[in-house]
C-alpha positions in Angstrom: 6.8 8.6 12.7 10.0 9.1 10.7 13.1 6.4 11.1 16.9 7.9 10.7 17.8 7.9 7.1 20.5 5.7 6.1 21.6 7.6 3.2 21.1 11.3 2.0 19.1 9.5 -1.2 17.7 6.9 0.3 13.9 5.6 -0.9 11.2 6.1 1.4 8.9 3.5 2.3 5.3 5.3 3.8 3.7 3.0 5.9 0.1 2.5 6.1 -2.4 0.9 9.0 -5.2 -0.7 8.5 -8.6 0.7 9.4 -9.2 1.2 13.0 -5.4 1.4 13.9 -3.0 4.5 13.9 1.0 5.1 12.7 2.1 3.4 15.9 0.4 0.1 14.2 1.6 1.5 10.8 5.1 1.7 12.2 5.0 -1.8 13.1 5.3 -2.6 9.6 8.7 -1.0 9.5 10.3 -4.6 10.3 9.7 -6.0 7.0 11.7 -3.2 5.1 15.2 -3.4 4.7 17.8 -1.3 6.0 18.5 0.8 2.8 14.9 2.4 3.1 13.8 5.5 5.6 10.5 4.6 6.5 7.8 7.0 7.9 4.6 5.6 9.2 1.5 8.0 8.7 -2.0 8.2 10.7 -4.8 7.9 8.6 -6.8 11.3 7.9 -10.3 10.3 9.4 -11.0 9.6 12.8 -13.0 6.9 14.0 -13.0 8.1 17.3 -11.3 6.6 20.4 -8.0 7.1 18.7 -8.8 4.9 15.4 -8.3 6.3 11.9 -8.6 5.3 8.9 -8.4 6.1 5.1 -11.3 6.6 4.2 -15.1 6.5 5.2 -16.5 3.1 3.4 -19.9 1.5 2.6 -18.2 -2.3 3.7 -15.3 -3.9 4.3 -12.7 -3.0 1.6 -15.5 -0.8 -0.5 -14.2 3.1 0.5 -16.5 5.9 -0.3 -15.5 7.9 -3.4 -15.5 11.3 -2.2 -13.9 10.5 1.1 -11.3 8.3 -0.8 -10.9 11.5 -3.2 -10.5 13.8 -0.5 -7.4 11.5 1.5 -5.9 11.4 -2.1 -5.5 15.3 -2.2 -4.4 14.8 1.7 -1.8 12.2 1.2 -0.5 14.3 -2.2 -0.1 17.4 -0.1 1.9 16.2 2.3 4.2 14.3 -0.2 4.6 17.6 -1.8 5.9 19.5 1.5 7.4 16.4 3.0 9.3 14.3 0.2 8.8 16.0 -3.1 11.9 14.4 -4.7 12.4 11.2 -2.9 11.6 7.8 -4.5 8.9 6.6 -2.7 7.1 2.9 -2.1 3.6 2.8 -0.6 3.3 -0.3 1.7 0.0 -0.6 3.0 -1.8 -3.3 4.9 -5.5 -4.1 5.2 -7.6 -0.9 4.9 -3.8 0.8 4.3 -3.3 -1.9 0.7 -6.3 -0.5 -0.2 -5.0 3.3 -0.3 -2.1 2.1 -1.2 -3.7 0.6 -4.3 -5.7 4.0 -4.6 -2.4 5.9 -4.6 -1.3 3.5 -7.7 -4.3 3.9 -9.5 -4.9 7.1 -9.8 -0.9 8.1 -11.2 0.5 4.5 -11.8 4.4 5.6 -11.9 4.2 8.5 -9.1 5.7 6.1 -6.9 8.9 3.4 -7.3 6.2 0.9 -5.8 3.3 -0.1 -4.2 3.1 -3.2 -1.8 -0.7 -4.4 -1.1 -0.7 -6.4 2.2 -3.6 -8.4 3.6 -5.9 -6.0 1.6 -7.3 -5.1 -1.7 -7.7 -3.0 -4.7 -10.6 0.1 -4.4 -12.6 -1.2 -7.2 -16.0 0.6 -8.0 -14.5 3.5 -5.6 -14.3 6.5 -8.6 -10.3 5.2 -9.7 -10.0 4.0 -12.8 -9.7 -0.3 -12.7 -9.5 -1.0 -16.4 -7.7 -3.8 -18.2 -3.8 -1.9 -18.2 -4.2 0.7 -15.8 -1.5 0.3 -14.0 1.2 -0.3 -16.9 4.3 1.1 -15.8 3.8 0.2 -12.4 4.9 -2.2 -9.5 3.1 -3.7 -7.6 3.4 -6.2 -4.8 0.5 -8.3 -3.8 -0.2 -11.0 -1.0 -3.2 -12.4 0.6 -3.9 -15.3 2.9 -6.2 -17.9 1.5 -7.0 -18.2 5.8 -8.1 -14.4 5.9 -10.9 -14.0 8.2 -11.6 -10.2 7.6 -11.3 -9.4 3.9 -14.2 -10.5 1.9 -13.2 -13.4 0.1 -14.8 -11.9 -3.4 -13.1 -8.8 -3.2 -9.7 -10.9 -2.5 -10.0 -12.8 -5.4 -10.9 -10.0 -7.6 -7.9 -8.5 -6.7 -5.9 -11.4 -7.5 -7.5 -11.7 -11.0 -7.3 -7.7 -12.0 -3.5 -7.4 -10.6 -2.2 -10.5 -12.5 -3.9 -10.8 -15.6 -5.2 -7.3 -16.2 -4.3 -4.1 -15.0 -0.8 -4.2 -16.8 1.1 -3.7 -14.1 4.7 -5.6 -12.9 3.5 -7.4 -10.2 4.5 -10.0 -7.7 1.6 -11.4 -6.1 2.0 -14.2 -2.8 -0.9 -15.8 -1.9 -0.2 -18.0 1.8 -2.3 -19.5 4.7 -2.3 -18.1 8.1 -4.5 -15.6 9.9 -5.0 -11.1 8.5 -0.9 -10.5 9.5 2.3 -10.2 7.8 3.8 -13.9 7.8 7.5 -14.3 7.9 7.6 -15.6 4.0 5.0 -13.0 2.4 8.1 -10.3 4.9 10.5 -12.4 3.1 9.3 -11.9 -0.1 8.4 -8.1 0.4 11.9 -7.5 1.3 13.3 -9.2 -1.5 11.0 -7.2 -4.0 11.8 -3.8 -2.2 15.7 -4.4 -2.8 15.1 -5.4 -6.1 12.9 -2.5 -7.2 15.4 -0.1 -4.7 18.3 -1.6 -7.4 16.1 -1.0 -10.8 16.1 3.0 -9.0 19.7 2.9 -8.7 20.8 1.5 -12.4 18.6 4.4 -14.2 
């Protein structure tokens, strides 16, 4: 589900659900990005059934599968390649969708402008590298709700640990309270990092 482009060179933002939902719930996520991007919301490659996708197949809540993580990888960078080959994009993912986001990241650090990580958390033991300075080179926005009823609260604070103080990347991490959505500061803040990273884009 593609917006109109504001501009001929606009960024793209690529939208991602969380597990269970589609791109209509993916799309949703379109109101916390500002005006200067294109945004396209995209349905997650496996089926659940009943008209749920996700990411990837996973052995617990925020733990994907290697090979099924591997294989939406090659997925998502085939359609990138047919679909916006030159465009600067940001990943912005929430829940099951941070985590691919955060695979996306991981696995080629500067292949995108950004990568926003909403509600959700980094694939760790998931066959991407997580070493200390991974993701040097890369940005990274982070937020999670110390309220958050669905992610496991040891995967959360990993998360918080490696992004911060060791994976190397530029990152702006939020943490709030509230229930597993969007708030309107962690949107404020997203918006405000997505401006500032679409400006870094224009001055090179």
């Amino acid at each position: 589900m593609w917006s109109p482009s504001p501009s001929p060179d606009a960024p793209l933002a690529v939208l991602l659900h969380g597990r269970g939902a589609d791109e209509h719930s993916g799309a949703d996520l379109a109101v916390h990005i500002p005006e200067s991007y294109q945004t396209v919301a995209l349905r997650g490659p496996v089926s659940l059934g009943s008209g749920r996708y996700t990411w990837f197949e996973n052995q617990g809540i925020g733990r994907p599968r290697p090979e099924s993580l591997a294989s939406s990888l090659a997925w998502f960078h085939d359609w990138r390649s047919r679909e916006a080959p030159s465009r600067p994009v940001v990943v912005v993912g929430f829940s099951g969708g941070a985590a691919f986001a955060g695979a996306v990241v991981l696995e080629s650090p500067t292949s995108v402008l950004g990568a926003a990580l909403l509600y959700g958390t980094v694939p760790f033991d998931a066959g991407l590298p997580t070493d200390e300075g991974q993701l040097e080179g890369a940005r990274v926005f982070h937020a999670q709700s110390l309220d958050d009823e669905v992610m496991p609260r040891d995967l959360m604070e990993r998360t918080w640990h490696y992004l911060r103080l060791e994976s190397g990347a530029n990152v702006v991490a939020m943490r709030t309270s509230g229930p597993h959505e969007v708030s309107h500061e962690v949107s404020l803040g997203l918006q405000r990092w997505l401006a500032f990273i679409e400006g870094r884009t224009e001055e090179s």
